[in-house]
VEXSEZA-683584 format. One record per residue: chain; residue number from 1; x, y, z of N, C-alpha, C in turn. Coordinates in pm, whole numbers, plus 32768, in hexadecimal, padded with zeros to 4 digits. Example, Ala and Ser with C-alpha at 12.3 -4.5 7.8 and 13.67 -1.06 7.14 Angstrom:
(site "A"; 1; (8527; 7DC7; 830C); (84CE; 7E3E; 830C); (8528; 7EB6; 830C));
(site "A"; 2; (8505; 7F1F; 82C4); (8557; 7F96; 82CA); (850A; 8003; 8313));
//
This chain:
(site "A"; 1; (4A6B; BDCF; 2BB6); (4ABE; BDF6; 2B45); (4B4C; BE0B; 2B79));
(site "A"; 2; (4BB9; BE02; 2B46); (4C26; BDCA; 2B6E); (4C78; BE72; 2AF9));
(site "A"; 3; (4CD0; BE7B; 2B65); (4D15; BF19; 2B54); (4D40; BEEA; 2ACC));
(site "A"; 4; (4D6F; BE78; 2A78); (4D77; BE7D; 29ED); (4D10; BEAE; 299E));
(site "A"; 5; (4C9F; BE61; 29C3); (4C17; BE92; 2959); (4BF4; BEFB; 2980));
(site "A"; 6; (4C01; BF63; 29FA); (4BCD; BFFE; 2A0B); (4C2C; C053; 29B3));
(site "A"; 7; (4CA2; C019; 29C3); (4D04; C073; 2963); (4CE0; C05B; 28D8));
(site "A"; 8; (4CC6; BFF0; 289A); (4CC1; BFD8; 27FE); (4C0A; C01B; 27ED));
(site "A"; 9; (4BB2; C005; 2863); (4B4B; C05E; 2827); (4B3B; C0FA; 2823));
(site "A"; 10; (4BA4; C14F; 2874); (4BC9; C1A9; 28A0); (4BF4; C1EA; 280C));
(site "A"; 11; (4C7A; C181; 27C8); (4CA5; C1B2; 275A); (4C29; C1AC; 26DB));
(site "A"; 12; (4C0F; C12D; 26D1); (4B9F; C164; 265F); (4B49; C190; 2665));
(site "A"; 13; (4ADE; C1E2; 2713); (4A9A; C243; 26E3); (4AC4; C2B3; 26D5));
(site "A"; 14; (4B5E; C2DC; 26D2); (4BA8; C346; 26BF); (4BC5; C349; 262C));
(site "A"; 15; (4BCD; C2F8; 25EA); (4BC0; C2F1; 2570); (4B60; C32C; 2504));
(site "A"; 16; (4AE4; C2FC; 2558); (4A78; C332; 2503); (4A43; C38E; 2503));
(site "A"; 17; (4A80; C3D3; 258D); (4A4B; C466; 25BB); (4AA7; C4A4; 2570));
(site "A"; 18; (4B0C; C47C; 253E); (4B91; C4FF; 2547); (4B92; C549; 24A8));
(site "A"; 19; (4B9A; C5D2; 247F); (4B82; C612; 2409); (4BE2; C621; 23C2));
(site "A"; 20; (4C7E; C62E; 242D); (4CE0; C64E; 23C6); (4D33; C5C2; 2392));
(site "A"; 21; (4D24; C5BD; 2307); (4D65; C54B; 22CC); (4E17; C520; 2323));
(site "A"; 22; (4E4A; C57F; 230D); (4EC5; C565; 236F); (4E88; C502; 23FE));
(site "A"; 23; (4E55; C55F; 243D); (4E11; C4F8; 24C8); (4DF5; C467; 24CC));
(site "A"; 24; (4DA9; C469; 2463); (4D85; C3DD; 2447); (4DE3; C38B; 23ED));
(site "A"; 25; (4E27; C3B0; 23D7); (4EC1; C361; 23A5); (4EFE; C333; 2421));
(site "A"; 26; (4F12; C3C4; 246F); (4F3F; C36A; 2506); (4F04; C31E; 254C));
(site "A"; 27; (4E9C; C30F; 2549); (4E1E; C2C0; 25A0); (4E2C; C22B; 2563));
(site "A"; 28; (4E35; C23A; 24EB); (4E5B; C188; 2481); (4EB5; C177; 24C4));
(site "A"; 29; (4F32; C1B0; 24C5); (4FBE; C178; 24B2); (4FB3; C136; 2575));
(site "A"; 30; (4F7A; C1AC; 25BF); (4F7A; C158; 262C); (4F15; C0D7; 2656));
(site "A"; 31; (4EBB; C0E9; 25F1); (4E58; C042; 25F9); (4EC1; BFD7; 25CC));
(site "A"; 32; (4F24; C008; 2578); (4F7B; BF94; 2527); (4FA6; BF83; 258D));
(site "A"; 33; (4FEF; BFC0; 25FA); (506E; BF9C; 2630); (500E; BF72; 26BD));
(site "A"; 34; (4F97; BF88; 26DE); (4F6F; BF22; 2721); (4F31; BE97; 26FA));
(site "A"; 35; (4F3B; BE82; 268F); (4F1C; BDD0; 2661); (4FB1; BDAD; 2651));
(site "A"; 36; (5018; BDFB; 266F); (5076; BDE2; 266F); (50A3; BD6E; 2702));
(site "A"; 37; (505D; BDD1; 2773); (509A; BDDE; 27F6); (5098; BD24; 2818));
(site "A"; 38; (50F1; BD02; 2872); (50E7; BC5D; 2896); (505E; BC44; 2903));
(site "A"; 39; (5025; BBEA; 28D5); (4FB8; BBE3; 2933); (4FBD; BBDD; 29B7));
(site "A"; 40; (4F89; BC1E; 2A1C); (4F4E; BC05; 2A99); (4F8C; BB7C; 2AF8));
(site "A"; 41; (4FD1; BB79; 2B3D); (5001; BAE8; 2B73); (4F84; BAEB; 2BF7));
(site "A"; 42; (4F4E; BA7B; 2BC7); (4ED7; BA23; 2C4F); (4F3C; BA23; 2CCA));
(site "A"; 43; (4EDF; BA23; 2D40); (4F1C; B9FE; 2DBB); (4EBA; B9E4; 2E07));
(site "A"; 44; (4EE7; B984; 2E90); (4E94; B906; 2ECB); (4E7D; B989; 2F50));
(site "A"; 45; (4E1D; B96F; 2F7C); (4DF1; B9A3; 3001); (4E44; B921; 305C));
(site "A"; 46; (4E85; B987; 30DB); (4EC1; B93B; 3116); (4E85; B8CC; 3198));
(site "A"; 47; (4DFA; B917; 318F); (4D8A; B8D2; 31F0); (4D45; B89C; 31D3));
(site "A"; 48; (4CE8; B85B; 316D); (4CCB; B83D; 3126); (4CF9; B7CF; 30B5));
(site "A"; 49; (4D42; B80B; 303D); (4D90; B7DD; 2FE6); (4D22; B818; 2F65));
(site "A"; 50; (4CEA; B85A; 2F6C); (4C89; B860; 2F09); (4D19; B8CE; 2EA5));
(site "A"; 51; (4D07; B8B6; 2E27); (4D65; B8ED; 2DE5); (4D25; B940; 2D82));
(site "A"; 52; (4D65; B9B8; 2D5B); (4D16; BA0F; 2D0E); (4D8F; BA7E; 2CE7));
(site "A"; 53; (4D43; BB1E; 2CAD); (4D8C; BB67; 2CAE); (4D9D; BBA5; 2D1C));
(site "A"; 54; (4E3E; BBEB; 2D38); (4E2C; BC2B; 2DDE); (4DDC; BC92; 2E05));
(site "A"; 55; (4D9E; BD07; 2D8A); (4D29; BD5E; 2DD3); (4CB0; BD03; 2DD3));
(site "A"; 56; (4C8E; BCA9; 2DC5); (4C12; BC34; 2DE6); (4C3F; BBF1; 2E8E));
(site "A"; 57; (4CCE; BBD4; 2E6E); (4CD2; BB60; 2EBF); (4CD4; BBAC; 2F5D));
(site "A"; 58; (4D04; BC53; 2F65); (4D05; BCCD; 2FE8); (4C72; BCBF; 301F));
(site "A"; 59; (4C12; BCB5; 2FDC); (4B91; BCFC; 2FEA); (4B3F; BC50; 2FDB));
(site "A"; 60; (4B76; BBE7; 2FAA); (4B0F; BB88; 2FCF); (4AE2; BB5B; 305D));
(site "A"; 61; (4A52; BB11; 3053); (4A1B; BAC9; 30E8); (4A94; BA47; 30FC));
(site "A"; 62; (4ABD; BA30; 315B); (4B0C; B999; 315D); (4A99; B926; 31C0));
(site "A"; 63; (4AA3; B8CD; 3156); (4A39; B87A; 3199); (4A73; B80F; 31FE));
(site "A"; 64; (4ACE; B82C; 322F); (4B37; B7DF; 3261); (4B65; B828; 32EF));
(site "A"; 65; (4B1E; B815; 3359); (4B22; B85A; 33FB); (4BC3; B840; 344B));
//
C-alpha cells in the first residue's frame, strides 16, 4: 500500500468513527483536497530499471545482479 492509499484510508476510517458533525466536515473537505493532490510520479530503479512508485521501488528485490 503506497503512503497515498494509507493516508486516504486513514481519512475515511476517520470519518466514520468521528461524532462531531464539525469533524467530519473537516475530514470531507480533506478527502476533497486529496483527490485533489497530483498523482504520484513513477520512478525506474537504477539497477534494475524496474519502474514503479518510489516507496515500492526502496524496498523492491532487483532481479538484476
Amino acid at each position: 500500500m503506497t503512503a497515498r492509499e494509507r493516508l486516504r484510508m486513514h481519512l475515511a476510517q476517520a470519518l466514520t468513527r468521528a461524532d462531531s458533525p464539525d469533524v467530519r466536515e473537516h475530514i470531507r473537505a480533506a478527502l476533497c483536497e486529496w483527490e485533489n493532490l497530483p498523482p504520484t510520479p513513477l520512478v525506474e530503479c537504477p539497477v534494475c530499471g524496474r519502474i514503479g512508485f518510489p516507496e515500492r521501488i526502496v524496498c523492491h528485490d532487483c532481479d538484476a545482479e
